[in-house]
ZAMARGU-4260 file (C-alpha; in steps of 0.2 Angstrom, whole numbers, plus 5000, padded with zeros to 4 digits):
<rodrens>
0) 5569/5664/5069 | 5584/5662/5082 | 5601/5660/5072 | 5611/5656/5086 | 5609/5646/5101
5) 5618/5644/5116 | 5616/5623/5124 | 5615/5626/5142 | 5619/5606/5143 | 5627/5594/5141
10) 5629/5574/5134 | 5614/5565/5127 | 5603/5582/5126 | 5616/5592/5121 | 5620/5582/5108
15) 5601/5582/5103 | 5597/5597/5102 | 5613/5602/5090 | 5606/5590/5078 | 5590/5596/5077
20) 5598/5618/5075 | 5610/5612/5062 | 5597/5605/5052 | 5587/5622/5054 | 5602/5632/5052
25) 5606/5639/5067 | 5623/5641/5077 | 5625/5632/5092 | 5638/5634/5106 | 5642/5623/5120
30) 5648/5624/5138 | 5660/5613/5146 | 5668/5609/5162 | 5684/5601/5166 | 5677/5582/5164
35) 5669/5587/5147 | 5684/5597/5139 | 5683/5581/5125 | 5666/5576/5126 | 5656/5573/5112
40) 5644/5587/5113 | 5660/5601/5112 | 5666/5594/5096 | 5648/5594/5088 | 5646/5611/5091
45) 5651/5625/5082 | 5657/5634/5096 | 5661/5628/5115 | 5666/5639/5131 | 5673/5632/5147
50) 5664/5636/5160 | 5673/5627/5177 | 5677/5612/5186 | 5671/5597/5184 | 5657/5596/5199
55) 5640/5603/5189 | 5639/5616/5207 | 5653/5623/5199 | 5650/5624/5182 | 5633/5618/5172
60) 5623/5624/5189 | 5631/5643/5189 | 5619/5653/5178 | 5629/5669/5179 | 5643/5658/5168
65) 5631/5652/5157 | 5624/5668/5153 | 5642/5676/5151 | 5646/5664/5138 | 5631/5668/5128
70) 5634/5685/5127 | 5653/5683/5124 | 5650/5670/5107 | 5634/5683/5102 | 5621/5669/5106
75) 5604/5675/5103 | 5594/5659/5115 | 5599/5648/5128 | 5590/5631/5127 | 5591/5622/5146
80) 5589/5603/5139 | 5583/5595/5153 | 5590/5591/5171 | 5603/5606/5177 | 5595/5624/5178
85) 5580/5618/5165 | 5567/5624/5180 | 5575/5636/5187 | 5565/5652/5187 | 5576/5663/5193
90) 5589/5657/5179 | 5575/5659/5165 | 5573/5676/5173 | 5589/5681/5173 | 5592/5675/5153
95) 5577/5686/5150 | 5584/5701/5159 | 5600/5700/5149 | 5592/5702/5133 | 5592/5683/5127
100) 5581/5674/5122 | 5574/5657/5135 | 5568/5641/5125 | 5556/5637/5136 | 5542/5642/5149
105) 5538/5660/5155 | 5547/5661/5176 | 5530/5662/5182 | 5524/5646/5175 | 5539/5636/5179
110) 5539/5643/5198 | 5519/5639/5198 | 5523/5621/5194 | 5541/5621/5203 | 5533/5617/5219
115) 5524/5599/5222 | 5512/5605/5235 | 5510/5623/5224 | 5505/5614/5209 | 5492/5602/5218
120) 5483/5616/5225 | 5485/5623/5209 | 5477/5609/5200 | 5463/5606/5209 | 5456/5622/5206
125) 5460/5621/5189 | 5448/5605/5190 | 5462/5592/5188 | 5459/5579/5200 | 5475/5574/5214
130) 5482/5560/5222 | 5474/5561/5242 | 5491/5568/5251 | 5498/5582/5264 | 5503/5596/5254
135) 5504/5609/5270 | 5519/5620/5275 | 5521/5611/5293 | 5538/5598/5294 | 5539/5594/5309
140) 5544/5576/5311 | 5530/5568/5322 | 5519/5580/5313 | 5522/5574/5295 | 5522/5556/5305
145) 5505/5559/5310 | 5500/5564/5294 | 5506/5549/5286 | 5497/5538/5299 | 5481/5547/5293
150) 5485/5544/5274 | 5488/5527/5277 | 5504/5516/5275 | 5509/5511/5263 | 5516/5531/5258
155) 5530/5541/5246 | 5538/5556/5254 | 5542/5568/5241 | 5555/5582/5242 | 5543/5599/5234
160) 5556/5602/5221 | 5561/5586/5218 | 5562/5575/5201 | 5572/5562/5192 | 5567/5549/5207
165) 5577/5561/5219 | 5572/5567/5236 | 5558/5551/5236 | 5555/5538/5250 | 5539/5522/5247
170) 5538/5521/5268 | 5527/5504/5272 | 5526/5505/5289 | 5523/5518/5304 | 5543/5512/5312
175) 5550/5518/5296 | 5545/5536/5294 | 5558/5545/5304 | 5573/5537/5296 | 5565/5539/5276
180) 5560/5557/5280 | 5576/5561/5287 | 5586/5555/5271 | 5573/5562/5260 | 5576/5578/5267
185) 5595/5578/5266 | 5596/5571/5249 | 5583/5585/5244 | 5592/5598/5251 | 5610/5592/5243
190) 5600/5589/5227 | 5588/5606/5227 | 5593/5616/5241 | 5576/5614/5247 | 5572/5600/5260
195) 5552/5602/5260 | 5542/5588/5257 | 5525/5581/5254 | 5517/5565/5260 | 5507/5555/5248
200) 5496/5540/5247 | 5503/5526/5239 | 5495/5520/5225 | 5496/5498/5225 | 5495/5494/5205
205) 5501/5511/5200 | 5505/5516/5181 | 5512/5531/5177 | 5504/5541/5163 | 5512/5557/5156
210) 5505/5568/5142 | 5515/5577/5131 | 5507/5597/5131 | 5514/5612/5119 | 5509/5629/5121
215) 5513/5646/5111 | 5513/5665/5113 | 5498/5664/5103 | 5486/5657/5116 | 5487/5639/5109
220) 5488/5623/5118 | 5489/5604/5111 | 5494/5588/5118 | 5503/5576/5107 | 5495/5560/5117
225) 5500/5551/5133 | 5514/5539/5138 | 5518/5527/5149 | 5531/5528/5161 | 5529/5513/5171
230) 5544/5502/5172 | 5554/5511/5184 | 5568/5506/5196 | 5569/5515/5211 | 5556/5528/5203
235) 5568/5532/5190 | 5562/5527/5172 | 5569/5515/5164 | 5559/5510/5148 | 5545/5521/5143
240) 5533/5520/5127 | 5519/5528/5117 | 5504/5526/5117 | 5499/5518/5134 | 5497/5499/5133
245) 5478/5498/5138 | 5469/5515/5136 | 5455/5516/5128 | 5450/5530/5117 | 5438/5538/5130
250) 5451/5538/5144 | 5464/5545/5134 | 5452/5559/5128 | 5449/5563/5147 | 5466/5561/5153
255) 5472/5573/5139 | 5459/5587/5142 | 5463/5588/5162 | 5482/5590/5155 | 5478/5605/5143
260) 5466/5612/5158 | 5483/5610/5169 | 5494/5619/5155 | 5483/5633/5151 | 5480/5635/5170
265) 5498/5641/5170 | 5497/5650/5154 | 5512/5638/5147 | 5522/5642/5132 | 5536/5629/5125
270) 5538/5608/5129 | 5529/5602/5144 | 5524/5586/5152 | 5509/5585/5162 | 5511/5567/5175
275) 5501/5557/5182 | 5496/5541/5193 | 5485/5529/5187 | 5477/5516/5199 | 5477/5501/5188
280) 5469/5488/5197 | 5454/5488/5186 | 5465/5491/5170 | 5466/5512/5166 | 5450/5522/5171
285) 5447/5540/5169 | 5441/5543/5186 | 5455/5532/5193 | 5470/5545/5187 | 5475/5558/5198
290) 5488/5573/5194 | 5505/5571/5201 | 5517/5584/5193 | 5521/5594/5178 | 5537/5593/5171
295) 5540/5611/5163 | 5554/5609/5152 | 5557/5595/5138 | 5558/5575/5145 | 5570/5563/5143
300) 5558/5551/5135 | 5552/5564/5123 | 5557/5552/5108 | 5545/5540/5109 | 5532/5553/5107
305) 5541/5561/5090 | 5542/5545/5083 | 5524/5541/5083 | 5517/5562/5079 | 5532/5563/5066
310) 5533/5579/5077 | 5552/5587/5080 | 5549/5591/5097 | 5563/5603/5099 | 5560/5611/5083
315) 5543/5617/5090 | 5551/5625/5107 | 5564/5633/5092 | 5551/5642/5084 | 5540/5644/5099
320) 5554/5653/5106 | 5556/5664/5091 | 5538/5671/5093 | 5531/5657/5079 | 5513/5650/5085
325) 5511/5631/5084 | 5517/5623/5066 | 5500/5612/5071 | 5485/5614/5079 | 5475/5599/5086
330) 5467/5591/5071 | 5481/5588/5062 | 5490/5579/5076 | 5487/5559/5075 | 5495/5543/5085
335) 5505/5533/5071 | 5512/5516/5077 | 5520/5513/5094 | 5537/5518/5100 | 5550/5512/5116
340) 5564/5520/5123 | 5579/5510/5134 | 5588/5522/5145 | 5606/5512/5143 | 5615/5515/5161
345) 5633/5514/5164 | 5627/5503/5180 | 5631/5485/5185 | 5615/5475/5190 | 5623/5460/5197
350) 5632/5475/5212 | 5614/5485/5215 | 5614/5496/5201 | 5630/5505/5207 | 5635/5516/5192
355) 5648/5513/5183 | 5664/5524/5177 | 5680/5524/5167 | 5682/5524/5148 | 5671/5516/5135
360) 5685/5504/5125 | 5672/5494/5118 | 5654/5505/5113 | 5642/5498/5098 | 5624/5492/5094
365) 5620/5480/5083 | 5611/5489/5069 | 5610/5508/5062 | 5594/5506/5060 | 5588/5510/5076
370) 5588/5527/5083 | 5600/5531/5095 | 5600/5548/5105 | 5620/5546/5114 | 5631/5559/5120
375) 5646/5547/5120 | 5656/5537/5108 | 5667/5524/5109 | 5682/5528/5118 | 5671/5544/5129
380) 5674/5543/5145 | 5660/5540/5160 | 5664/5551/5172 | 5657/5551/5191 | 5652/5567/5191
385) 5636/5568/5184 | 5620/5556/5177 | 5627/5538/5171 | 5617/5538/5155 | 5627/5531/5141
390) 5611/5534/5129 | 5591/5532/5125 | 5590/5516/5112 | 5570/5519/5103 | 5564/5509/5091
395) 5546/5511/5083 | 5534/5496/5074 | 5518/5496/5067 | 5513/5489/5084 | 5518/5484/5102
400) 5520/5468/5098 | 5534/5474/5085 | 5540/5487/5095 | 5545/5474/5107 | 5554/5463/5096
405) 5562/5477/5086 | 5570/5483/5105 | 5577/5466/5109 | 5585/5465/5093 | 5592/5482/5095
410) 5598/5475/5114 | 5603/5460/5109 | 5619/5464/5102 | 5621/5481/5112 | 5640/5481/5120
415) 5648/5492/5133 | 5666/5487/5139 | 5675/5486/5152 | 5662/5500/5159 | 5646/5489/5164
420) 5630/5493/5158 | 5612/5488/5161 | 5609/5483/5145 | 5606/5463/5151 | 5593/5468/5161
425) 5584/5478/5149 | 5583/5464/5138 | 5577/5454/5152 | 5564/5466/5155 | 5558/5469/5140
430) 5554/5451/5135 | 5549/5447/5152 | 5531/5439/5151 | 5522/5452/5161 | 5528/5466/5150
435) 5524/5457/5133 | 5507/5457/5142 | 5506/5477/5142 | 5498/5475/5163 | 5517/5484/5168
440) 5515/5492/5183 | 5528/5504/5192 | 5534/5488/5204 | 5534/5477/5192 | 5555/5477/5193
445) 5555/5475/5211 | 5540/5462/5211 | 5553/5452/5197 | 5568/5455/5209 | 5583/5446/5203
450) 5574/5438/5189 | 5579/5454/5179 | 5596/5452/5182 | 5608/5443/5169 | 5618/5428/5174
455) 5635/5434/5176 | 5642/5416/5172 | 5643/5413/5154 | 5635/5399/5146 | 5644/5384/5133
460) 5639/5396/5118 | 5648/5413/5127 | 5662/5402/5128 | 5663/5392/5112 | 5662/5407/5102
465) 5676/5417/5112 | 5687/5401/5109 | 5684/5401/5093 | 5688/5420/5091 | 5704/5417/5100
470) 5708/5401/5088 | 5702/5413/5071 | 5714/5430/5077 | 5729/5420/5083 | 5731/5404/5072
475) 5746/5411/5064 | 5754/5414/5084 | 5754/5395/5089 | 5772/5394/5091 | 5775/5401/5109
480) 5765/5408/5123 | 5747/5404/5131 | 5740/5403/5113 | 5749/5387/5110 | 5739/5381/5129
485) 5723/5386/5121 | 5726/5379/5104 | 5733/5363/5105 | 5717/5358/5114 | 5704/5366/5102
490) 5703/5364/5082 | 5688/5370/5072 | 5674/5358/5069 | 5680/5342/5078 | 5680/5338/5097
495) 5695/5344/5107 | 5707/5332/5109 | 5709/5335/5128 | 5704/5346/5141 | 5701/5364/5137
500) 5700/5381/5148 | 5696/5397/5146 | 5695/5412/5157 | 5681/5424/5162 | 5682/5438/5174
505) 5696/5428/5184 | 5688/5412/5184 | 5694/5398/5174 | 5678/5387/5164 | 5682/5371/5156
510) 5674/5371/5138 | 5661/5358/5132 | 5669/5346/5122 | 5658/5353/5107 | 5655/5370/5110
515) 5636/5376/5104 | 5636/5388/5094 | 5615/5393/5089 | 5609/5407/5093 | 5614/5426/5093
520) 5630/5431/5100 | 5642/5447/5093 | 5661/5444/5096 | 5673/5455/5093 | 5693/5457/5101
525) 5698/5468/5115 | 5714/5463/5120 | 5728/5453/5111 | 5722/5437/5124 | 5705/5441/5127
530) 5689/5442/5116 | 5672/5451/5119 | 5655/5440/5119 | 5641/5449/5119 | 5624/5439/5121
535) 5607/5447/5125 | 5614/5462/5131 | 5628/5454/5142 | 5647/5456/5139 | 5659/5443/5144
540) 5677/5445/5143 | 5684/5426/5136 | 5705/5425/5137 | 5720/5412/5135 | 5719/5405/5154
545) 5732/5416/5164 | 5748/5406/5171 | 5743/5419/5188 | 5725/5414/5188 | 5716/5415/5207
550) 5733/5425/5212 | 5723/5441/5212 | 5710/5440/5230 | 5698/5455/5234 | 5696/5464/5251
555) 5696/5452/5264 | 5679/5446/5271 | 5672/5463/5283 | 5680/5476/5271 | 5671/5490/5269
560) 5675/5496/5252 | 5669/5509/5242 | 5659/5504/5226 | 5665/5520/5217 | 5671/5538/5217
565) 5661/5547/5229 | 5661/5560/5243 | 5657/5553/5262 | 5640/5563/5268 | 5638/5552/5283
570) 5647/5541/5294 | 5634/5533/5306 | 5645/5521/5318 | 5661/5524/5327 | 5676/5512/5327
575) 5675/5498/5341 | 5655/5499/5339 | 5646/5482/5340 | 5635/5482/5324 | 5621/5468/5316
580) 5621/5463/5301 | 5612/5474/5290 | 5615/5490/5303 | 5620/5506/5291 | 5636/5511/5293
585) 5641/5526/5280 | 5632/5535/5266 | 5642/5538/5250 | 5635/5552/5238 | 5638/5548/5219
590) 5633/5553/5202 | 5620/5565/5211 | 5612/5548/5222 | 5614/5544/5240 | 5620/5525/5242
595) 5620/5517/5261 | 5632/5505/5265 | 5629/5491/5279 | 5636/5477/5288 | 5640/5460/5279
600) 5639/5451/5298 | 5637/5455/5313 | 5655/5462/5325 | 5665/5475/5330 | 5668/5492/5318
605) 5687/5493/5316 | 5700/5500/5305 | 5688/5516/5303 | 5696/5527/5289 | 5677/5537/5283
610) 5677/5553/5288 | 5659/5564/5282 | 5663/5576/5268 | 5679/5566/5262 | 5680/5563/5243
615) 5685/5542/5240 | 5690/5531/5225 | 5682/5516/5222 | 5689/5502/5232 | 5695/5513/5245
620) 5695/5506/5262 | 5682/5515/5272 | 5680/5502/5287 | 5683/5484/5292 | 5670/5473/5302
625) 5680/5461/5313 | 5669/5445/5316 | 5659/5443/5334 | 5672/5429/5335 | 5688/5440/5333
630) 5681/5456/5339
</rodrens>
C-alpha cells in the first residue's frame, strides 16, 4: 500500500482526497502557489511545497515542479484530483518515469480517450454507439461550415481536448458559425493548447448520462451505476444525482454494458466516467443514447455515486494504484437510495454569472448534517485565479422526493458574504416544478431564463427580521448615533410609532408597519450597523440608514467597466467607432472563461483604455460609449 502521497491539487479535491489518506494512514503532501500560501488544503496536509506564482501556467500546470516536490518530501504517489494535469499523458508519463507511483489511468488509455474525435472512432468499433458528428482532421473554416450545414443546425463545436464546458459553442444557425468556431478555437487553444474541434449534432431534449466505471491491474472492470448530469448552465454542471430520474432497469443495464465495452476497450485501470447524450423526447431509451466522452480521471460529481454504493471512491484508486485488485466485484455492488450534489459558485446571478472574488467574511450552512466537500472556510479568500467553486453541498434520502427536500433544506440557510454566490438560484432550481418532475433536460436553465434568478429586492420578512437583529444587538447603544434613527421608530411586538427605514445594498426600504416574520430566515451580524439575512439561499445585507445614503453613483451611463480581474484577449473596436447596441466590443478572460463585453446603446466608442494582453481590476474603466446624440 502507498504510504505517502503527493496532492497534485488543490481546493475542494485537495481537500478530499487528504481525508480519505488520513483515514487510511497515509502521508499526504500539498502544493501551493502564491494565492494558496494559506489555503485550506496547505494546512490540512501533512506537508506542503510551494511550487510558483499564483497563475496555475505557472504553478499547478508545470509537471517538472510537481514531480520535484515529490521526490524532495519522499512521496511514493502523486494523485492528479481532477481538472489541472489530471489527463495529461505526458505528465502521468513522466511520474511513471521518475519512479513514483500515478493514482490513475495507464498514458496510453488517457491519450486514447484524450482525443474527442480519437475516442469516437474508438468507440464505434468497440460497439458503442455515437452521436452523428464530424470527427475528421480537416479545419478549415468553410470546410467545417459545410460540415455543419450537412449535420444540420442546430449544432455544438467542441474543442478535441476540451472539458469542463470549455472550448464549446450550441451554433443554431448557418450566419453564426464563423464567429462561434473562431471563439471556440481560441478559447480551446488558451485552455488546452490545442485548438481542433469536432462538429456535432445537436441533440433537442438532451440528458446527459454518465456511468461511473473502475478498473484494476487484474483485468476487472465494474460500473457503480449511472448519473445524471443534466442541469447545466452553459454546459457546466450544475446539480447532478444518482440514479437517473426515469431509467428503467433495462436501459440502465444496456447503458452500463456499452460503458464497461468502452473501458475495457482502452484496457482502463483506476476512476473513470464513461458520458453520454441521451435523446429524451420519448423519455430515456437504450437505443436513443449515444457516446460522447470518457472522462479518465475521477469527476467532480463523484459523491453522489459514493453516497448511494457506500463505495470510497478514492480509496479504490488508493489501492488500485498500489497493485490491490477491485475491494468489489460486480455482484456485490447495489444502488441504495438517491443522492444530489450543489456545485456552490462564488457567482452572482443577477450580473450573468460573473464569478465572484475577495474574502469570505461570512461562510456557513445551516446544518452539519449534510455532507459538504469545501476547500475553503470562512475567512479563505476567492481568488480570480482559478475555478470559483466555493464547494459541492450532497445530501442523500431514501428517495428523490427526499433527496429534494433534504437539498432545499441544506440551501436554505446556505450564506456567503460579501462574495456572491449562486446559492439562490440553486434553490430555485431545485424546487422548480419541472425538476421535482425528474423530465430535467440539459436546457432546462436557459428554457427557465430569469425565473432561476433570486430577487435581489428583499421582502417585508428580510427586512423585519434584520431590524429586529439590529434592535436585539444594539438595545443597550440607543443613546447616540444612527441606532437612536432606527430605534425610536421600531419596538418589539407593537407597531412602529412612525415611519421606519432601513438600508439594503444602498437603497433605503421603508419597513411594514408590522414586519412578518413566518417562514425561514438565518440572521446573523456582519458589521456593527449592518445584519446578514439569509432566506432561500439569498443574503441581504440590512443596516441603520446611512446619513450619505444615494451619495455613492456607479459609472456613468456608456461606461465600460470591467466585472472583475481579468486579462484583455481581445479588443474588437477602435476608439471613434460607430457601434449598435449589442455590437461586441472587448473579451475579458477570467477564472479560465472567456466573457464578451458589448454595447449598452448604440454611439460613438471613446475613452478607449483596453489594450489585448492587459491584466485589469474590476471596475476598471476599459471604454466609454458616448450616446448617438453626443457623439
Amino acid at each position: 500500500m502507498i504510504q505517502s502521497l503527493l496532492i497534485a491539487n488543490r481546493g475542494e479535491i485537495a481537500c478530499r482526497i487528504i481525508r480519505t489518506a488520513r483515514a487510511m494512514g497515509i502521508r499526504t503532501v500539498a502544493v501551493y502557489s502564491d494565492a494558496d500560501a494559506h489555503a485550506l488544503h496547505v494546512r490540512q496536509a501533512d506537508q506542503a511545497v510551494h511550487i510558483g506564482p499564483s497563475p496555475a501556467r505557472e504553478s499547478y500546470l508545470v509537471g517538472e515542479k510537481i514531480i520535484a516536490a515529490a521526490k524532495a518530501t519522499g512521496a511514493q504517489a502523486i494523485h492528479p484530483g481532477y481538472g489541472f494535469l489530471s489527463e495529461n499523458a505526458a505528465f502521468a508519463q513522466a511520474v511513471i518515469d521518475a519512479g513514483l507511483i500515478w493514482v490513475g489511468p495507464k498514458p496510453a488509455s488517457i491519450e486514447a480517450m484524450g482525443l474527442k474525435d480519437a475516442a469516437k472512432a474508438l468507440m464505434q468499433a468497440a460497439g458503442v454507439p455515437v452521436t452523428p458528428g464530424y470527427m475528421g482532421e480537416n479545419q478549415d473554416g468553410a470546410f467545417l461550415a459545410e460540415q455543419a450545414g450537412q449535420i444540420g443546425y442546430p449544432v455544438l463545436i467542441k474543442a478535441v481536448a476540451g472539458g469542463g464546458g470549455k472550448g464549446m459553442r450550441l451554433v443554431e444557425a448557418a450566419a453564426d458559425f464563423a464567429d462561434a468556431l473562431a471563439s471556440c478555437q481560441r478559447e480551446a487553444s488558451a485552455s488546452f493548447g490545442n485548438a481542433h474541434v469536432l462538429i456535432e449534432k445537436y441533440i433537442q431534449r438532451p440528458r446527459h448520462i454518465e456511468v461511473q466505471v473502475f478498473g484494476d491491474s487484474h483485468g476487472n472492470v465494474v460500473h457503480l451505476f449511472e448519473r445524471d448530469c443534466s442541469l447545466q448552465r452553459r454546459h457546466q454542471k450544475v446539480i447532478e444525482e444518482a440514479p437517473a430520474p426515469g431509467m428503467d432497469e433495462e436501459t440502465r443495464q444496456a447503458i452500463c454494458a456499452a460503458a464497461v465495452r468502452a473501458a475495457r476497450a482502452v484496457d482502463y485501470e483506476g476512476a473513470g466516467t464513461i458520458e453520454f447524450i441521451a435523446d429524451a423526447s420519448e423519455g430515456l431509451r437504450a437505443d436513443r443514447i449515444w457516446f460522447m466522452e470518457m472522462n479518465t480521471r475521477l469527476q467532480v460529481e463523484h459523491p453522489v455515486t459514493e453516497e448511494i454504493t457506500g463505495v470510497d471512491l478514492v480509496e479504490w484508486q488508493l489501492r488500485v494504484a498500489s497493485g490491490e485488485p477491485l475491494p468489489k466485484q460486480q455482484d456485490e455492488l447495489s444502488i441504495n437510495g438517491w443522492a444530489m450534489e450543489a456545485r456552490l459558485y462564488a457567482e452572482d446571478p443577477a450580473k450573468g454569472f460573473l464569478p465572484s472574488t475577495g474574502r469570505l467574511d461570512r461562510y456557513c450552512l445551516p446544518d452539519e448534517a449534510f455532507r459538504v466537500d469545501s476547500g475553503v472556510e470562512e475567512f479563505s479568500v476567492i481568488s480570480p485565479f482559478y475555478d470559483p467553486m466555493i464547494a459541492k453541498v450532497i445530501v442523500h434520502g431514501w428517495d428523490r422526493d427526499q433527496a429534494i427536500t433534504q437539498m432545499i433544506e441544506a440551501l436554505e440557510g446556505t450564506a456567503v458574504w460579501p462574495v456572491k454566490s449562486n446559492a439562490g438560484f440553486l434553490y430555485r432550481a431545485v424546487d422548480h416544478p419541472v425538476f421535482r418532475t425528474g423530465d430535467v433536460t440539459t436546457g432546462m436553465i436557459a428554457e427557465l431564463g430569469d425565473a432561476l434568478i433570486p430577487d435581489q429586492t428583499p421582502d417585508s420578512e428580510v427586512l423585519g427580521q434584520g431590524a429586529r437583529h439590529l434592535v436585539q444587538a444594539f438595545e443597550n447603544k440607543v443613546n447616540h448615533g444612527r441606532y437612536n434613527e432606527l430605534l425610536e421608530g421600531f419596538r418589539l411586538n407593537r407597531n412602529p410609532a412612525r415611519d421606519l427605514w432601513v438600508q439594503v445594498d444602498g437603497q433605503l426600504h421603508l419597513l411594514p408597519k408590522v414586519p412578518d416574520f413566518s417562514g425561514r430566515t438565518y440572521t446573523s451580524a456582519a458589521t456593527p450597523e449592518t445584519a446578514l439575512v439569509t432566506k432561500r439561499g439569498q443574503t441581504f445585507v440590512v443596516g441603520v440608514p446611512r446619513t450619505d445614503a444615494g451619495s455613492h453613483h456607479s459609472a456613468a451611463d456608456g461606461a465600460i467597466l470591467a466585472p472583475m480581474p481579468g486579462k484583455v484577449i481581445a479588443v474588437l473596436v477602435a476608439e471613434g467607432q460607430a457601434v449598435a447596441k449589442g455590437d461586441k466590443l472587448l473579451t475579458l478572460e477570467a477564472m479560465k472563461m472567456e466573457h464578451t463585453l458589448t454595447a449598452p446603446f448604440a454611439g460613438t466608442v471613446a475613452d478607449l483604455a483596453a489594450v489585448a494582453g492587459a491584466q485589469v481590476q474590476v471596475e476598471a474603466l476599459l471604454a466609454r460609449i458616448a450616446p448617438e446624440d453626443a457623439a
